[in-house]
Structures are given as C-alpha cells and as structure tokens.
N, C-alpha and C positions, 0 to 999 in steps of 0.2 A: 603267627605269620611273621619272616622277618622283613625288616625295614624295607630290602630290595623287593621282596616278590608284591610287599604290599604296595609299591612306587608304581611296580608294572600293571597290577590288578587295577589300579587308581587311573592310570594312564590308558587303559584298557577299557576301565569303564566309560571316557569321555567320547568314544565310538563306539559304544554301546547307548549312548544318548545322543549324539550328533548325527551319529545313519538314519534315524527314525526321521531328519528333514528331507534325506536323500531318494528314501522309500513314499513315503507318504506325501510328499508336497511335490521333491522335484519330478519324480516321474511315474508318481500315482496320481493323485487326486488332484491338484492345478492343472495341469492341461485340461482337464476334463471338464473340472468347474469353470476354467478360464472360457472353454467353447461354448457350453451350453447354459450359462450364468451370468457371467460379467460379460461378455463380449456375442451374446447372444444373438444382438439388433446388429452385429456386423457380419460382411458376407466370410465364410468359410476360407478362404484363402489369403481374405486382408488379417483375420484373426490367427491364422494360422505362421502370417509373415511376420506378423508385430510378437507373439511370441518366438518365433527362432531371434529374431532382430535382440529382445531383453535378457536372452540367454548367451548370444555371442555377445553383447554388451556388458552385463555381468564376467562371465569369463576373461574380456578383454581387460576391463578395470583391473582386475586380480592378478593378468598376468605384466602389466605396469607395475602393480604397486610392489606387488611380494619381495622380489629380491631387495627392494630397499630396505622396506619394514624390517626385514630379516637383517639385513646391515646392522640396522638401526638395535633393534633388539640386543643382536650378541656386543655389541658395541656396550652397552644400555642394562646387559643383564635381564632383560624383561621379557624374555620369551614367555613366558605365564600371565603378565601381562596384558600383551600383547592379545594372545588368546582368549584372555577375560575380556576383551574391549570388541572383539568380533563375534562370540559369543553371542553376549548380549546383545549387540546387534539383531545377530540371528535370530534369537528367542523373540524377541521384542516382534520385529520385523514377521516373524509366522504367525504370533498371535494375531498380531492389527489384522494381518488378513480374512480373520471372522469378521472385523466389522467394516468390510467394505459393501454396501450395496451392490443391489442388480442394475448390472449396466453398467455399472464404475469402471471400466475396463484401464483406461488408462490407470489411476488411482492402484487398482489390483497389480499392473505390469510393475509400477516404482515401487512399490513395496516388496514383491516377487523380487526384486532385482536386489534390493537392499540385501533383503534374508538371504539369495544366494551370495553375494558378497561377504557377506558374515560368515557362512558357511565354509563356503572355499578357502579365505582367507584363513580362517581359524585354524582349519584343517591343515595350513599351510605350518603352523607353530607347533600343533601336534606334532608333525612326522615329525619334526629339528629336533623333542623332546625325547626322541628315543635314544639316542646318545647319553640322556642322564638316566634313564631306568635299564640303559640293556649294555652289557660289556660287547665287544665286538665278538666274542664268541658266541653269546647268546642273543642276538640283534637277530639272525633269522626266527627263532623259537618266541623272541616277544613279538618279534612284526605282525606274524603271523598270528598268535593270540589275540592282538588288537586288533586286525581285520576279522576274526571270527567273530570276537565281542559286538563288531561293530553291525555284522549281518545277523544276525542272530536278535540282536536288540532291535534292532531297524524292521526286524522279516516278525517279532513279538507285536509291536504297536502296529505295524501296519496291517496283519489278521483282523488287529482288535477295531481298527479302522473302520475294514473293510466290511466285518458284520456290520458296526453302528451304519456305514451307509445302507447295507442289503436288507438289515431289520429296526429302523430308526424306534418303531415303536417297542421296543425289547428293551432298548438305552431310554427311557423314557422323552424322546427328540420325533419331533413332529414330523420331520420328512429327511429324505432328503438329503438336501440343502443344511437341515439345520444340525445332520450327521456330519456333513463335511465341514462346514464352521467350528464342531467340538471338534474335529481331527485338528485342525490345524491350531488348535486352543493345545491339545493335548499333544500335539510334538513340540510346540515351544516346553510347557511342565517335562515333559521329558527330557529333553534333553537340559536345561537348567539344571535339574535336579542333580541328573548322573553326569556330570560335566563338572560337580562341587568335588569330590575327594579327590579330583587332580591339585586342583590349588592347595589344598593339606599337604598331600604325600608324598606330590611329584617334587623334588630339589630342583631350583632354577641353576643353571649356569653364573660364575663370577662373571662381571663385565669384564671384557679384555682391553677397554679404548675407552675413553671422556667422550673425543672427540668421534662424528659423523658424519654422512654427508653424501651426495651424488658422487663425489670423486675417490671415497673410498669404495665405492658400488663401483664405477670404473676402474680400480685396480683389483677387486675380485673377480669381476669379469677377466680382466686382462691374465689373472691367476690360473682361469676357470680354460680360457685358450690354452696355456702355457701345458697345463697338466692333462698330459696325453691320455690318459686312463678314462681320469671326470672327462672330459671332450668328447672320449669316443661313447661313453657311456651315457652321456645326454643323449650323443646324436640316434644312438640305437633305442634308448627309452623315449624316446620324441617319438619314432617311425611306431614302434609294436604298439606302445599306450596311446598315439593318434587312434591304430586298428580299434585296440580295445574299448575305446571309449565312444567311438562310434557305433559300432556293433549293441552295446551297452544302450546307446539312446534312441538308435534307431531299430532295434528290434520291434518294438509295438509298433512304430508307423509302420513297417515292413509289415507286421501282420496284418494291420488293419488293410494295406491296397491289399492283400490277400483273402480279404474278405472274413477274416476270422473275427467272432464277437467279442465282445467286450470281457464279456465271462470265462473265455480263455483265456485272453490276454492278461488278464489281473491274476487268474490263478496260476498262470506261468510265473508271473513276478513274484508271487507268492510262493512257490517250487523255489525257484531259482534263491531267493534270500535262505533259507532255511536248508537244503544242501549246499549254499556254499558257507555257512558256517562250520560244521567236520571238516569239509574240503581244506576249504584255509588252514585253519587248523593242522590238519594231516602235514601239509607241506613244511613245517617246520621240521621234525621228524625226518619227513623226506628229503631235504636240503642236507640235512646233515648227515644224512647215510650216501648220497650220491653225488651232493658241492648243490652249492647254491644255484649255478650257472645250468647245472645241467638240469635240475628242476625245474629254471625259468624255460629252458630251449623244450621241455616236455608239454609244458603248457601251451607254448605259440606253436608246438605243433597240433595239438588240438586246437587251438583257434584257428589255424589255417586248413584243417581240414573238414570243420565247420564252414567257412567260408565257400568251399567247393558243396559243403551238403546243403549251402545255403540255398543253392544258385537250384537245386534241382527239386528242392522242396514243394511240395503241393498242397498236404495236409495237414490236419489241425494237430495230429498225432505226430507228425514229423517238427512240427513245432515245438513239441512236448520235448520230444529227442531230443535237438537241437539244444533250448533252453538248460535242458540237466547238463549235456556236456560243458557249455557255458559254465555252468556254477561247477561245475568239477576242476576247474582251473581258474579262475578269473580270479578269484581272492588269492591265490596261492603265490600267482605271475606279478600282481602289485605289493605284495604284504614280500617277498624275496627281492623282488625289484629297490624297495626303499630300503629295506637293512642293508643289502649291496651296497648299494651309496653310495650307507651312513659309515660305512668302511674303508670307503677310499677318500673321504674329507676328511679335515681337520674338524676336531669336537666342539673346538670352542670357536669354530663357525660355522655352526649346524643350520642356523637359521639363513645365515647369508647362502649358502649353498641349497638348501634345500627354495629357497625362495626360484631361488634359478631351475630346481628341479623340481616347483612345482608350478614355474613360469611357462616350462614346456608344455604341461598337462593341460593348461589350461589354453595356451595355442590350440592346442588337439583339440579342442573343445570348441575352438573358432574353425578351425578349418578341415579338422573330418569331416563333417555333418554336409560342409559345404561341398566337397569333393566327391561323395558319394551320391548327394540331391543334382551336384554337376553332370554327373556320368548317366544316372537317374533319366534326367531334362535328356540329355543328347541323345540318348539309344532308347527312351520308353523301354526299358527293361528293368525292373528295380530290383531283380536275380544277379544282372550281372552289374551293378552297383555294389552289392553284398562283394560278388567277385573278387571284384578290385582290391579288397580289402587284403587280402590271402599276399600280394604281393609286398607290402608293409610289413606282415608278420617275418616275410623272410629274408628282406632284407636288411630288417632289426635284428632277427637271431644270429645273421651271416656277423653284423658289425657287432653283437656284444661278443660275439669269438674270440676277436680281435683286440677287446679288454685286458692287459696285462698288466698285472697290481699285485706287490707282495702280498699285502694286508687281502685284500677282494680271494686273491689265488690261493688261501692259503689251502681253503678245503677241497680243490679242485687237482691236487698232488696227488 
C-alpha cells in the first residue's frame, strides 16, 4: 500500500471508530438509559426537557469554540493534536458513563455532554485533515470512503450492542442495564483503538503563523464574508444540513408519537447504518461521473421528497421505506458536501475554515430540532412538522446553484 492510500485508510479508520459514539450512545442507547435509569424517579417531560437542553448545550459550546481552535491549530500546526485532546475526551467521557448510578441523572447529563463535546469537536479536525490525505481531485472519492468507514464501523458495534442488550445472558452480563454499561465501556475501546493509525499515517500540516488569537478569527471571518463562493456555500449548507440533521434525530421521536415499538425503531437504525455504508460509498463514483453539485442536488431531492412521504405515513412498513431512502443519500449529500468545501478553501486553513463549517452544523443542531418541536407545539401535527423541512432542502439546493468556483466548478463543465 503506498504512503497516500495508506494516510487515507488511516484517516478512514478514525470514523470507523468515532461513528460507534454517534450510533450507540448518541442516538441509540442513552436516551433510552437516560429515561428509564438515570432519570427514572423524574416525570417524563422534565427528563425529556433536560435532555434536549444538554444536547443543544453541547452543540452550542462546539459551535463557539471550533472556528477558533481551528485558528489556533493551523496557526500551531496541530490539527492532529488538537484531535488527540478531544478524542480522549470523548473515550474517557463514554466509559465514565458505565459507572454512573441509578438516579444520577444529572451526573449522567455532564458527562453525556462532555463525550458529545469531544466527539463533535474532534470530528471537527477530522474533516480539516482531508486536505492532507486527498488531492482536490480525489477529495470527493476519500470523503466519501470516510463516511462509509464511518457507518459501517458505527452500524458493526452497534448490532453487537444491541444483541448484548436483547441477550445479556449470551455476553455473560446479568441484565439489562449491565448490557448497556459494557456498550458504552466498549465504544469508548473502540473508538480509541481505531482512532490510533491516524496519529502514524496521517501527515499534520506546517504551521502557517507563531502568532493567534480572536483577532485573527475576526479577519477569517471577515475573509469568510469577502469570498463569495465560501459565503454562499455556508449559507446553502447551513439550510439542507439544518434539514438533514434534523430529520436524522428526530426520526425515532417521530416514530415513537406514531406508536411504533422500540423493536422497529432500533432495527431501522440498524437498516439505515449498514445501507448507508455502499450508499456513501457509491457517491464518490457518482460525483465523478456526473459533478459533485449534481450528486448533492440528487440527494436533497430524495430528502425532499421523503419529507412529503413523511407527512402521509402511517405505517411501520412505510417507516421501513422511508428509513432506507434516508440511507441511500444521507452519507453521500455530507461526505460530497465537505470535499466541496475542502475545494474552495485555502489548505493551509483547513481547520480555521472548516471550524466555520462545522460551526454551522452544529447551529443546525441547536435550532432544527427547535423549529420542527415549534411547528410540532402550534398545529398538533407532527406530519407536518416533518413538512416543513422539505422547504430547507430546496431552498439550500436553489442557493448552492449559485456557487461559482473555478476550483468547486471544475467537474460540473
């Protein structure tokens, strides 16, 4: 294997051990434990409040910090770093969660909060790092590898999860409870593990700067204005990834008011990780036979008209539907989204730029959930909540149209 592919595999594998927090903790088994374990002795809607509250509070901290760290980083050379220190975090912060008590609710929320901190944040110095393992010709075809690694590994431990919870005496684990403690023991060993051959393989960036600071974060900002292309391309990746990312976390509440059991809902999750590995995947392929651009505008038209089949959905099998189309684009529309970019920045401020681009994401992460539970509250409809969403898709693909970039445009001739 030569040095590059092996940089890429390396960089590859570190979301193939990072996803298994995303699957398994953030939106498999903590809600679950957090309701009917740690926050057991409180009423259903104050448990319910106080978790969305640490996930838009998490989200929030990250979307503060990032563009700076990422300053700081490419400034600093330490984008590897950087990701070693959130990392650890993260790992550390999953484990503790086995030895929180019943009842510890609060105790369980600041540690939850920690790990997504780590998580997101890290994830934030991954994507900068694709710039050193992928030429801009080949930036869609690794994006894309990395986001399949990532599902795939994620959709692997989370099976293996989800037996130990459904046959604890099979894992030699007494219940339970003490199924989900080794999960969350066993996504921090996971992703530790395969998170190590990035620090070998992956080449860090040369510093560009000594010097740091708030004020240089204020004139990448002011950069970030100036450069018509990045600007419009936030503003449309802000609108679609707001959709996407809601859709994404509200799917399982959406099916529980729908009445659907637990046992569908997880095996959806469990669908959905493991087609969207190929999927993702595929889209690399796909971007390069028909432009990056037009690959992403394929994808938000399946999520917009998911959105519409949302609204009329009834059953458990139309769920099923639903979910697969989901994974037939979701990996494809983020993993072309970030190579896109990572082509209209400069390289050696991958990290300061991507902080801003994943400052958005995590906005969207504060305030989708909020606009859809708003729409939700007004009209007692939670179909056309889903709705709503479908108008985001298309006002994102209308403005990334309007993207015009020698570098971004070259495949789109």
């Amino acid at each position: 294997m030569s040095p590059l592919r092996r940089s890429q595999f390396a960089w590859a594998l570190n979301a193939w051990g990072n996803h298994a927090f995303s699957t398994t903790i953030l939106t498999g088994f903590f809600p679950i434990f957090f309701d009917k374990f740690w926050a057991r002795d409180l009423p259903g809607s104050t448990s319910t409040f106080y978790l969305g509250l640490t996930n838009s509070a998490a989200s929030f901290v990250v979307m503060l910090i990032a563009p700076w760290l990422g300053a700081v980083a490419d400034r600093r050379g330490r984008k590897k770093r950087y990701l070693g220190w959130f990392t650890v975090l993260g790992v550390l912060a999953s484990a503790a969660l086995a030895l929180i008590g019943q009842g510890q609710w609060l105790w369980s929320l600041l540690v939850f909060a920690a790990a997504s901190i780590g998580f997101f944040a890290s994830y934030s110095f991954n994507d900068a790092l694709l710039v050193q393992v992928a030429a801009p010709e080949a930036s869609d075809r690794v994006s894309a590898f990395g986001f399949a690694m990532g599902y795939l590994g994620g959709g692997i431990l989370f099976l293996l999860n989800v037996l130990m919870v459904l046959h604890p005496a099979r894992f030699g684990l007494a219940d339970a409870a003490a199924a989900t403690r080794a999960a969350f023991i066993s996504v921090a060993l996971w992703w530790g593990l395969f998170c190590l051959p990035l620090f070998r393989y992956v080449p860090e960036a040369p510093a560009v700067a000594e010097a740091t600071g708030w004020r240089e974060l204020l004139e990448t900002l002011g950069k970030v204005i100036r450069n018509k292309p990045v600007l419009q391309f936030l503003i449309a990746y802000w609108l679609y990834i707001d959709a996407i990312g809601t859709l994404q976390q509200m799917a399982v509440d959406f099916g529980a008011k729908l009445g659907f059991s637990t046992n569908t809902l997880i095996a959806a999750l469990l669908m959905v990780q493991f087609i969207s590995f190929p999927a993702a995947w595929a889209f690399g392929p796909l971007a390069a036979r028909i432009g990056t651009k037009r690959a992403i505008y394929l994808g938000l038209a399946v999520f917009t008209l998911v959105s519409f089949w949302a609204y009329f959905m009834r059953t458990e099998t139309q769920f099923y539907e639903m979910a697969v189309a989901v994974a037939l684009v979701q990996g494809g529309v983020q993993a072309l989204s970030r190579s896109y970019f990572s082509r209209l920045i400069p390289p050696e401020r991958s990290g300061e730029y991507f902080g801003f681009y994943n400052m958005l994401g995590k906005f969207a992460a504060v305030l989708g959930p909020l606009v859809v539970g708003s729409v939700a509250l007004a009209t007692g409809n939670p179909h056309l909540s889903i709705l709503v969403l479908a108008v985001f898709f298309l006002v994102g693909a209308v403005l990334l149209s309007r993207v015009r970039e020698a570098e971004g445009e070259r495949r789109e001739a």
